[in-house]
C-alpha positions as CSV (number, residue, x, y, z in Angstrom):
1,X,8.1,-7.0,-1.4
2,X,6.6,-4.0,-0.1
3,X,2.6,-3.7,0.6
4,X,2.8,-0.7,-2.0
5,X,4.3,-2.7,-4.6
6,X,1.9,-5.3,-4.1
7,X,-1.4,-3.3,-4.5
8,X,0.2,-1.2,-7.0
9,X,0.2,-5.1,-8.9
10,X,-3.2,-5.4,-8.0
11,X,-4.5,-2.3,-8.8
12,X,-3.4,-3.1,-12.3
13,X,-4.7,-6.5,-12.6
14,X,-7.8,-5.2,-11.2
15,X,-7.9,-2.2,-13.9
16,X,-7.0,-4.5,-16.8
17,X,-8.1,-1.6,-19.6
18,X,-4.2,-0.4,-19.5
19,X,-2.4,-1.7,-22.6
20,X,0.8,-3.1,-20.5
21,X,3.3,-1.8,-23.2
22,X,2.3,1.7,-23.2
23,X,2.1,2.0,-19.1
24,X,5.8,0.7,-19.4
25,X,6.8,3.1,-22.2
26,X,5.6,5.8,-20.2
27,X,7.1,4.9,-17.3
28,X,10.5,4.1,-18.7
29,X,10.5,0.1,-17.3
30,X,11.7,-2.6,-20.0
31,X,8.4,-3.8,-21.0
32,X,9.6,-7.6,-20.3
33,X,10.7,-6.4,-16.8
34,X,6.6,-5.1,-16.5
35,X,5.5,-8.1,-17.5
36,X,7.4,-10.2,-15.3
37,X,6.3,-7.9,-12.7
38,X,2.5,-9.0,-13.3
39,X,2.9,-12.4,-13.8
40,X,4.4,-12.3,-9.7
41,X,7.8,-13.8,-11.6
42,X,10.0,-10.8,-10.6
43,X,9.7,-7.7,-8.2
44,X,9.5,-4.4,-9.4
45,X,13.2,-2.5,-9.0
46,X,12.8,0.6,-6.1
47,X,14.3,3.0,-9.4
48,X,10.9,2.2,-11.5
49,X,8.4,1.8,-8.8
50,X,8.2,5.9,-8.8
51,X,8.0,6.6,-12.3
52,X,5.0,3.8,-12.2
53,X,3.6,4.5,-9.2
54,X,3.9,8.7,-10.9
55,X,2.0,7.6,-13.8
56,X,-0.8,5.4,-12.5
57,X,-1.8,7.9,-10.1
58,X,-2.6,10.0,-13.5
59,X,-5.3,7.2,-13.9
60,X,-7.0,7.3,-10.7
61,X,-4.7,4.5,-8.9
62,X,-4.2,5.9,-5.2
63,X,-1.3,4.9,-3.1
64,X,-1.1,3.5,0.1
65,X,-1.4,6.7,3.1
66,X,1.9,6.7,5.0
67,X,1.8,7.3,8.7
C-alpha cells in the first residue's frame, strides 16, 4: 500500500465529521468497499483512489508533495 493511500486513511479517521456514505457516493466507490477501506480490511483500488483523493482535497485534505 502506498504512503498516499495510507494518510489519505488517516486523514479520514483523523477528520471523522465526514458521513462515510456520502464521501463514497460522491466519489463513485461501493460504500462497502469504503468501509473496508477504513477498517484496514481491504486496500483502496488505484481506479477510486483519484476520484477520493479529488474530492477530499475539496475538504481541505492535502496530498502528499511528489518529488
Amino acid at each position: 500500500m502506498s504512503e498516499e493511500i495510507v494518510r489519505l486513511r488517516e486523514w479520514l479517521e483523523e477528520n471523522n465529521v465526514f458521513i462515510i456514505s456520502a464521501i463514497a457516493k460522491k466519489a463513485a466507490i461501493p460504500k462497502g468497499e469504503m468501509y473496508h477501506f477504513l477498517k484496514d480490511r481491504r486496500e483502496l483500488p488505484e481506479k477510486h483512489y483519484d476520484n477520493l483523493r479529488t474530492i477530499l482535497i475539496q475538504y481541505g485534505y492535502r496530498p502528499l508533495k511528489k518529488n
